[in-house]
Structures are given as structure tokens and as C-alpha cells.
N, C-alpha and C positions, 0 to 999 in steps of 0.2 A: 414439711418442716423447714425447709431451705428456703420456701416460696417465704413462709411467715416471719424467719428471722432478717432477711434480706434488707426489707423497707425499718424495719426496726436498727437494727445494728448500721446499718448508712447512715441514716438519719442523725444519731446520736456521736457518730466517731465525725462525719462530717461539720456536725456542730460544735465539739467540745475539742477536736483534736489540732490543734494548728498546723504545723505545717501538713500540707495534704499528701505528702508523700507518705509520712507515718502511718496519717488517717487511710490511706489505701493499704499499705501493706499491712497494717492492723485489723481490716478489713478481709485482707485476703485471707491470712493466718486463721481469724476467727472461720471464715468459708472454706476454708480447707479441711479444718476439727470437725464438723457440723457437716460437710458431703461425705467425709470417710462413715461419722456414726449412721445416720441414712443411708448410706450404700450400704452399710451391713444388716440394719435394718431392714429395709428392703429385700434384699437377697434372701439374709434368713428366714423372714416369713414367705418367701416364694416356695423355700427350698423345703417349708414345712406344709406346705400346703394350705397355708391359710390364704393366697391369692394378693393380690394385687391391692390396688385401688376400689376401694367397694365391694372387695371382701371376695371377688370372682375368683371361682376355685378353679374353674378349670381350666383354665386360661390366665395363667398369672402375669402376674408382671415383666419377666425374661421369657416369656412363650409356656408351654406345657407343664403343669406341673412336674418337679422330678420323680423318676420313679425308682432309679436308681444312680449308681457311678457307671461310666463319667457322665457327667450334667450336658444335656443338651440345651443349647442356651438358641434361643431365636435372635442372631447377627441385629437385623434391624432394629429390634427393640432392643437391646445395648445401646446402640449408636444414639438413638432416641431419645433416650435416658442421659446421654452423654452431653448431648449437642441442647436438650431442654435446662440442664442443669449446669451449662457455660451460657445460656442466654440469661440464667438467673443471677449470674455471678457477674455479668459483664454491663447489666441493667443495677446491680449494688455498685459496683464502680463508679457507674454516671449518673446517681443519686448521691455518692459520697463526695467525688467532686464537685458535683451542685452544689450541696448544700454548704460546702466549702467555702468555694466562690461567691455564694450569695452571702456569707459570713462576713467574708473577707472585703466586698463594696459595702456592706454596713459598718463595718468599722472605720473604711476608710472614709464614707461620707461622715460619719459623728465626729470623726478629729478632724477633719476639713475646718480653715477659718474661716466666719462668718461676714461679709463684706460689710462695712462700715457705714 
């Protein structure tokens, strides 16, 4: 879900937003909404035993399925989940500045004067 909206929502806030400090913090805001609903997403279908990624039940997404309180979480696959979904965020940053910056040399080449 975060992978799919990431190249979408850059693209569109880098293009249409000007200055690009907005367009990132606009950017962030919206990936902030969208990792909280997926983190619970995610979690919750662990926590219900529907598994992961391709539907793997025994082995979910945060390690073992739960079988009871407190939840045994598998440490590394947190961090995993953590560190995958700040390289998604940090790769929308430097597609929103992109597309920013290449905005921003097109407009300043089309009002450039034309030499005589």
C-alpha cells in the first residue's frame, strides 16, 4: 500500500505544489496517515492469523502467529518492517524534490529571454 501510493503522491505534490518545502511536508503528512493505517493493517491480520505477505499463516509477518497475551513479536522483523518503510519514505522525498526541481528549470527556461 505505501509502496503504491509513494510514486503516485510525489509525483503529483512535486508537480503541482510550489514551493517544495510544502510539497515535502505535504508529502510527509499524507505518509504519516497511510504507515499508521498499514501498520494496523498489517498487525491486525497477523494478530488474526491470516499471515503476512501471500497469505503465510504460520509464519506471519511480526514472526509466529499469536496464540495468546502478551504477543511475542520477532525484534528483527519489526526493525525490518521499520527500516523497509523509511527507505519508502525517504525515496518519496527524492522523487518529490525531483520532480520539483525539474518543475522549477522548466519554468525558469520558458521565461528566459530569447536572444535577438
Amino acid at each position: 500500500m505505501n509502496i503504491l501510493l509513494t510514486p503516485v503522491a510525489a509525483i503529483l505534490l512535486g508537480a503541482f505544489v510550489r514551493p517544495r518545502a510544502t510539497a515535502v511536508a505535504l508529502y510527509l503528512g499524507i505518509e504519516a496517515i497511510l504507515f499508521t493505517f498499514q501498520t494496523l493493517v498489517v498487525l491486525l491480520a497477523w494478530m488474526s492469523g491470516e499471515g503476512g505477505f501471500g497469505g503465510a499463516t504460520e509464519n506471519g509477518t511480526f514472526g509466529p502467529v499469536p496464540t495468546g497475551l502478551p504477543l511475542i513479536l520477532d525484534e528483527g522483523e519489526i526493525w525490518a518492517y521499520g527500516l523497509v518503510n523509511l527507505l519508502v519514505v525517504l525515496v518519496g522525498v527524492g522523487i518529490t524534490l525531483g520532480v520539483s526541481t525539474l518543475r522549477e528549470r522548466r519554468r525558469v527556461r520558458r521565461s528566459a529571454p530569447t536572444p535577438a
